[in-house]
VEXKOL-292481 format. One record per residue: residue in three letters; z, y, x of N, C-alpha, C, O, CB in turn. Coordinates in steps of 0.001 Angstrom, whole numbers, plus 500000, padded with zeros to 6 digits. Each point is the difference from the previous one (the first is absolute). Glycine has a CB too. Layout:
alaZYXZYXZYXZYXZYX ...
//
This chain:
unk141637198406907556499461498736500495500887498829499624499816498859500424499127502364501456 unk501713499019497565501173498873499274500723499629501463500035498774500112498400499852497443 unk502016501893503330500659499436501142499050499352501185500605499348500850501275500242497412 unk496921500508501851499061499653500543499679500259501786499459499250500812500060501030496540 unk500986500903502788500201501431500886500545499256501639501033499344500126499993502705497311 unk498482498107503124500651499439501382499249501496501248498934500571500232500979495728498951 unk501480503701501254499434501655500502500089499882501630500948499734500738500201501950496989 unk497940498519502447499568499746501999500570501092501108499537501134500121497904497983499118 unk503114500606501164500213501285500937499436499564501680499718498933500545502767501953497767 unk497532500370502067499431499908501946499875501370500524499401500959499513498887496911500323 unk502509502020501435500359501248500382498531500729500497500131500942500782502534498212499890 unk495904500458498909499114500543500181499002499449500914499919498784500180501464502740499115 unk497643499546501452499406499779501225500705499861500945501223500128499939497330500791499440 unk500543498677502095500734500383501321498682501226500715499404499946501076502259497063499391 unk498280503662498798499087501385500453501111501104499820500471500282498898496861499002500150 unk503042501308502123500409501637500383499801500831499278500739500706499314498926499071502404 unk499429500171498400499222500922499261500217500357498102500204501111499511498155497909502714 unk501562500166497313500261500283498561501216499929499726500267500499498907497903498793500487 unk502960500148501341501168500672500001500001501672500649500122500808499080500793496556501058 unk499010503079500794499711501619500286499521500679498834500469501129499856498892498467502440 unk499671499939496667499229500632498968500985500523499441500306501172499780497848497536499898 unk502551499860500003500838500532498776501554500405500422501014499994499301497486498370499070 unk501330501968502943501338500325500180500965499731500200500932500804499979498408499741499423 unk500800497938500924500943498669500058499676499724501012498840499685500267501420499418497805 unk501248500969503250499790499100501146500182498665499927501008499384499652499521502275501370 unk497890497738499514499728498517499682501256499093500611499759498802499853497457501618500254 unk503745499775500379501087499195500674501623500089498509501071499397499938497710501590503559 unk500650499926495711500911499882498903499312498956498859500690499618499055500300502968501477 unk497833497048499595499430499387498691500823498936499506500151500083498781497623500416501885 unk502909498362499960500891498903500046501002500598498906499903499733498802499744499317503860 unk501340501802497895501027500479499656499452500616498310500548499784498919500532500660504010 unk497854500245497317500318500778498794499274499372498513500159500463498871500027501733502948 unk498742496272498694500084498964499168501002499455499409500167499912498784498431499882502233 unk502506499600500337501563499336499432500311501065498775499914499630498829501321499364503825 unk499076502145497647500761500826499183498920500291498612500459500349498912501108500802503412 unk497059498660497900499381499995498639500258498722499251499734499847498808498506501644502035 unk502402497428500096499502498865498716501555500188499320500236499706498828497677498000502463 unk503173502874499719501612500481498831499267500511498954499743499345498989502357501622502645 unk497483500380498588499588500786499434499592499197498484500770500112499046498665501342503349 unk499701497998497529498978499191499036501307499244499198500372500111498831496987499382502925 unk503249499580499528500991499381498988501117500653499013500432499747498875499151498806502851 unk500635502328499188501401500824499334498980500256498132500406499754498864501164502240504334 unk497330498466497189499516501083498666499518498809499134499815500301498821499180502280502396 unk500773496183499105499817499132499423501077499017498813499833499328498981498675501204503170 unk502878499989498930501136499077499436500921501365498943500401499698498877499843498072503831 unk499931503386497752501265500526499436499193501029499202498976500452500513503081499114501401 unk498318500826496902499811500944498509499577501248500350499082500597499438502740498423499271 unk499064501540502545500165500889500863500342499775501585501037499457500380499462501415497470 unk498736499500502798499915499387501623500273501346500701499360501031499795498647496840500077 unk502652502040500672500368500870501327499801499633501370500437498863500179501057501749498486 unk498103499809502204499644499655501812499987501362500280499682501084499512498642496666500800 unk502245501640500869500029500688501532499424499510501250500614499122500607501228501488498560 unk497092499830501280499535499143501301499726500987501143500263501203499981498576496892498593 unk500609501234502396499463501157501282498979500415499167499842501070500589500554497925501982 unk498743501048496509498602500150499555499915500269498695499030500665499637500264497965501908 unk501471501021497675500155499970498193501107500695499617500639500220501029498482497563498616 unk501393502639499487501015500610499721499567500530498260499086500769499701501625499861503289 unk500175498745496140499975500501498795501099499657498966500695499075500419497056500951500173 unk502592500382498308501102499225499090499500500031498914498900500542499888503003499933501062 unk498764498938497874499997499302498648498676500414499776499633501110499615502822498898499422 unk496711498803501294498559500176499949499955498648499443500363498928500484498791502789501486 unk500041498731496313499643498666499313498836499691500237499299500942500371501983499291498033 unk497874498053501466498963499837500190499890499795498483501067499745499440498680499549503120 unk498990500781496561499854499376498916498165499931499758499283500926500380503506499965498716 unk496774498120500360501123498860499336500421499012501782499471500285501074498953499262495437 unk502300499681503338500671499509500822499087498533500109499396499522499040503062501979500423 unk497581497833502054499338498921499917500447498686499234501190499754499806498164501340502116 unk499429497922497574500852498893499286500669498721500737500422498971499473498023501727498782 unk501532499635503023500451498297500951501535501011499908499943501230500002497480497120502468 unk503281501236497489501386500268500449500585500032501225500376498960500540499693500307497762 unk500036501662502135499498500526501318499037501037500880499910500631501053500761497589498332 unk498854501544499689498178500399500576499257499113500304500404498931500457500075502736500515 unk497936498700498773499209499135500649500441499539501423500583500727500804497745500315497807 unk501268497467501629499948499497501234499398500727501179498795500252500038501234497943498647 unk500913502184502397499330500553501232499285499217500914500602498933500122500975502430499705 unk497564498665500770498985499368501237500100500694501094499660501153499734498707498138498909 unk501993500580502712499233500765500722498907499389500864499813498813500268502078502489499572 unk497301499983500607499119499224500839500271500069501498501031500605500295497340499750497961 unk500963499182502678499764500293500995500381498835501149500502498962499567499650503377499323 unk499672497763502275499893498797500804501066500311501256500247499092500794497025500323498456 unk503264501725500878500981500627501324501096499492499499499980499687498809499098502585502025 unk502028497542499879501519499633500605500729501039498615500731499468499165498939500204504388 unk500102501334496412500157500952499085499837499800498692500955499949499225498553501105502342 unk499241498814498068499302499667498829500905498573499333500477500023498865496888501099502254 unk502730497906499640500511498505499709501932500730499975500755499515499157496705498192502617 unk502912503043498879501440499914499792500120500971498631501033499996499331499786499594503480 unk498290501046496923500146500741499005499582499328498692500596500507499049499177501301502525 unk499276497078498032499868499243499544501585498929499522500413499653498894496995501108502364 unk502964499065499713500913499174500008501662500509499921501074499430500189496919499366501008 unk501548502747498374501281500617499722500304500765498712501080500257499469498839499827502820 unk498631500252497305499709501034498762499277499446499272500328500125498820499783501715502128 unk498648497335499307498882499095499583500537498852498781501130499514499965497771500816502706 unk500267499457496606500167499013499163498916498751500120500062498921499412501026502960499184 unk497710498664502510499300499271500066499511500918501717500541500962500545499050497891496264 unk498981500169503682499713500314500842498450499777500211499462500355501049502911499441499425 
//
């Protein structure tokens, strides 16, 4: 996309329920967003990315081809909770 790419994130629904589906207690969704948007950045910025999280865990893991903004595409998040806005305003590149 020639650098075009702006990538949205949101820790989901507020239904129980489709967290239970899949196996994810809905009171971790917050947390294990934060640690996806490392996640994204780390594999975005280094040749070879390594993490460790409560949730992720991997090493010298290349992405290719690699994105063209330097950095990575611009992050967004969504959402309208106390949560959503501090996470925005901590990891977010946009909102």
């Amino acid at each position: 996309t020639g650098g075009r790419v702006i990538c949205g994130v949101g820790v989901g629904g507020d239904s129980e329920k489709d967290f239970e589906l899949v196996g994810v207690p809905m009171a971790e969704r917050g947390r294990r967003t934060d640690e996806g948007i490392e996640v994204m950045r780390a594999l975005w910025t280094e040749d070879e990315a390594s993490f460790s999280g409560p949730y992720t865990r991997f090493e010298d893991v290349g992405l290719n081809p690699m994105p063209t903004q330097p950095g990575g595409p611009p992050i967004w998040v969504a959402g309208w909770a106390d949560g959503a806005l501090r996470r925005a305003g901590r990891l977010g590149d946009g909102w």
